[in-house]
C-alpha positions in Angstrom: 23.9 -21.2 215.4 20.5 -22.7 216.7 20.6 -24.6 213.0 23.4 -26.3 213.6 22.9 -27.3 217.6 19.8 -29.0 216.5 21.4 -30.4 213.6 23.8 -31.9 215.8 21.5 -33.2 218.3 19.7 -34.7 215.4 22.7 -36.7 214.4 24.0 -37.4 217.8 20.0 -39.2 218.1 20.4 -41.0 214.7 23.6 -42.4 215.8 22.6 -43.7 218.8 19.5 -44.9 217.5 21.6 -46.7 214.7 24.3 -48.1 217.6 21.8 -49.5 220.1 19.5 -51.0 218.1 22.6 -53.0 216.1 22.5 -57.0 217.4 25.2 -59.6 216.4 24.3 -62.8 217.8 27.5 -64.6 218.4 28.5 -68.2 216.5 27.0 -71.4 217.6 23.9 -69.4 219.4 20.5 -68.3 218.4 18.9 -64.5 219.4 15.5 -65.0 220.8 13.4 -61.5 220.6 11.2 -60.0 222.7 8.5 -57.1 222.1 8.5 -55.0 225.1 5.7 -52.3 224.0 2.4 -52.9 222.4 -0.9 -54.7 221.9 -1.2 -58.2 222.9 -1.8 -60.9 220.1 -5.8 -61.3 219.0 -5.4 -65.0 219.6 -5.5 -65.8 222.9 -3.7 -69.3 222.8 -0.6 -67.0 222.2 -0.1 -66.7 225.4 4.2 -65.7 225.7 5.0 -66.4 222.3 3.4 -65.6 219.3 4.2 -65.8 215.6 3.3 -62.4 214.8 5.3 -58.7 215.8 2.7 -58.5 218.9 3.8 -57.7 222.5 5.9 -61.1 223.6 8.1 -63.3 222.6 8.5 -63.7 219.2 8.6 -67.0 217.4 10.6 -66.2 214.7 14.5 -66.2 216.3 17.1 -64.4 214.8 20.4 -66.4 213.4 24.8 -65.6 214.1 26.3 -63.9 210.7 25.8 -60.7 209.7 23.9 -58.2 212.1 20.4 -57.1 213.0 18.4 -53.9 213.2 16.1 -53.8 216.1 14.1 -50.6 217.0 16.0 -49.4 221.1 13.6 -49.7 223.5 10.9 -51.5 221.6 12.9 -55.0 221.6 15.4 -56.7 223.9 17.4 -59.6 222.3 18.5 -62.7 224.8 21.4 -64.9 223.1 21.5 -69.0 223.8 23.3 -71.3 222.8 22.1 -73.7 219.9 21.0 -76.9 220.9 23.2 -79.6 220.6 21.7 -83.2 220.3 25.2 -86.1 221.0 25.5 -89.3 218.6 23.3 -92.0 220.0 21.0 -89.7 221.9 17.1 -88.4 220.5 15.6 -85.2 221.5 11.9 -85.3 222.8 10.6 -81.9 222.3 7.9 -80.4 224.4 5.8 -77.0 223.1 4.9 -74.6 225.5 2.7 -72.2 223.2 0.3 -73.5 220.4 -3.5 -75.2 219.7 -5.1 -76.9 223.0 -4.5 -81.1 221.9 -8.0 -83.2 220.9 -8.6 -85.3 224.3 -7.2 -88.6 224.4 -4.2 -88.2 222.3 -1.2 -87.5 224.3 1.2 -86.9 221.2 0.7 -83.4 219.3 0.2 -83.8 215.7 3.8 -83.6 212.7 4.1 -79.9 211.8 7.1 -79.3 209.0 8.6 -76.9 211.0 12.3 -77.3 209.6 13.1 -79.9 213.2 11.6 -77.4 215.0 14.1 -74.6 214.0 10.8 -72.5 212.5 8.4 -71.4 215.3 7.1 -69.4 213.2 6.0 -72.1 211.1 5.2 -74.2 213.8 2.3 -72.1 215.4 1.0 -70.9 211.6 0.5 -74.5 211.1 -1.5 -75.4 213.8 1.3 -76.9 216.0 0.1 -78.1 220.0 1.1 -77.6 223.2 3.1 -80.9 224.6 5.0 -83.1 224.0 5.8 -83.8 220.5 5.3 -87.0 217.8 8.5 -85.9 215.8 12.0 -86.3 217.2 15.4 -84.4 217.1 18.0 -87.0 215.2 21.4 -87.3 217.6 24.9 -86.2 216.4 23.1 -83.0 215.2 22.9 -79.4 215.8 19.5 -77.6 216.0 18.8 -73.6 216.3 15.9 -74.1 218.4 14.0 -71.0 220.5 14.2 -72.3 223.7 11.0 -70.2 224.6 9.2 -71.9 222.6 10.3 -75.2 222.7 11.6 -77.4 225.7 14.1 -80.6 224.6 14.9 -83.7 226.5 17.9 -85.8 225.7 17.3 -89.3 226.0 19.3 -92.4 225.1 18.6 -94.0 221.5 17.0 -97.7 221.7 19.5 -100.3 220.4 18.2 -104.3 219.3 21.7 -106.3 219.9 22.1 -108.2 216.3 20.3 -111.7 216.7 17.5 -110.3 218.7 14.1 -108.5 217.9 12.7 -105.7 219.3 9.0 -105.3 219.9 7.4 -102.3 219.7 4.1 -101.1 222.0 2.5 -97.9 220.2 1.0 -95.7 223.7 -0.6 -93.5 220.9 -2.9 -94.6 218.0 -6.2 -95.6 217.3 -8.0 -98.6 219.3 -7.9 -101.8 217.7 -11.5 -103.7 217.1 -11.9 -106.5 219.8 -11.6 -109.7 218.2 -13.9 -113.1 218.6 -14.4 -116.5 217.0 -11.8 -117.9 215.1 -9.9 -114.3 214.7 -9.5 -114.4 218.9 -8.3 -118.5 218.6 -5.8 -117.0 215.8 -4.5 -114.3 217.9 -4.5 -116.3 221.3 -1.8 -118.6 219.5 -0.1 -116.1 218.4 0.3 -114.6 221.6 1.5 -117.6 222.6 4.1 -117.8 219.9 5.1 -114.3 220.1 5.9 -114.8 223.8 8.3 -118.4 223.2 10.0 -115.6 220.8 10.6 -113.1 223.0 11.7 -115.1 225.8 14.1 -116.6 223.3 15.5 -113.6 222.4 15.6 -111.9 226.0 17.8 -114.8 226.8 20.2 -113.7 224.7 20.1 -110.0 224.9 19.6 -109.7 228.7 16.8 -106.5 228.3 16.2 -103.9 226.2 16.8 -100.0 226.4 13.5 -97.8 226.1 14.2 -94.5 224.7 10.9 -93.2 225.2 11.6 -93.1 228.6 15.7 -93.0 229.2 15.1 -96.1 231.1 16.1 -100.1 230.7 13.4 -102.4 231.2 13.8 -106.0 232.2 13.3 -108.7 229.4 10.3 -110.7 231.2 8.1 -107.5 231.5 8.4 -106.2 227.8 8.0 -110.2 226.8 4.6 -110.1 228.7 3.3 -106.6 227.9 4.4 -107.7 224.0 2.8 -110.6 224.3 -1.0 -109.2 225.6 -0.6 -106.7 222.3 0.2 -109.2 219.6 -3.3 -109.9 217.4 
């Protein structure tokens, strides 16, 4: 008789066991998973979320079909909805775990990553902290963990046919001071880019920035252009 009530207990455990630990994350939403128990990872730039099974967040999400086995308990599941990037928008993505940037350069380096959809990835290959040199393409969806990775929607920058947009990099390596001939050369060519632009801001009225989600006035981009032309 004992046999059998520990039998049963056993089974009644297993079952439980085997129910709780059973996640379906639902359509159109990605399971982000969190290690409740354990030893913290051996790199300490992994702050929350780490690419390993260490106590945290986990960088490695879990996607809707099917179901997943996590151990009760040990793991807790949180289910967001996938990230949804509209037609003519971009998606600046911030990191908030990852390798400290080299000082001076305010972008963090390309990481294939799958568009950010692999933390794991991401972190194993050296990704930084901030904000990021890739972009998230519009009229897209992207399963993204949000723990990881914070997105800003901003508008897309559109050149009205006839104009020309001019482009000033805020990231890159200096460019050598020039002199002589090589500073007459680029003087006039300031000159002449500048006649452009004002040509072309005439027509178009001002241009959108989607760096920023901002419009700026024709006469200041002609200007700033203008000083960066060599």
């Amino acid at each position: 008789m004992l046999t059998l009530f520990v039998l049963l207990v056993l089974l009644s455990a297993a079952g439980w066991i085997g129910w709780t630990g059973r996640v379906v994350v639902p359509a159109d939403h990605v399971g982000i998973v969190k290690r409740n128990f354990g030893a913290a990872h051996s790199d300490p730039s992994f702050k929350e979320v780490n690419p390993d099974n260490a106590r945290g967040v986990r960088a490695r999400t879990l996607l809707p079909g099917g179901f997943h086995w996590l151990t009760p308990l040990l793991y807790s599941v949180e289910c967001v909805p996938r990230l949804h990037i509209p037609a003519g928008m971009l998606g600046l993505v911030s990191a908030t775990e990852g390798r400290t940037r080299t000082e001076g350069r305010p972008l963090g380096r390309h990481v294939a990553c799958n568009s950010f959809q692999d933390g794991e990835a991401f972190l194993r290959g050296g990704g930084e902290q901030g904000v990021q040199v890739t972009t998230l393409s519009g009229g897209q969806s992207y399963y993204i963990n949000t723990r990881l990775f914070r997105v800003e929607t901003v508008p897309r920058t559109y050149v009205p046919p006839g104009t020309v947009g001019l482009v000033q990099a805020q990231a890159g390596a200096v460019r050598p001071p020039t002199s002589g001939s090589a500073g007459t050369s680029s003087a006039t060519a300031s000159r002449t880019a500048r006649r452009s632009c004002s040509a072309a801001v005439s027509r178009a009225g001002s241009w959108p920035s989607s760096a920023a989600g901002r419009t700026t006035t024709s006469t200041r981009s002609c200007s700033t252009s203008s000083r960066s032309t060599t």
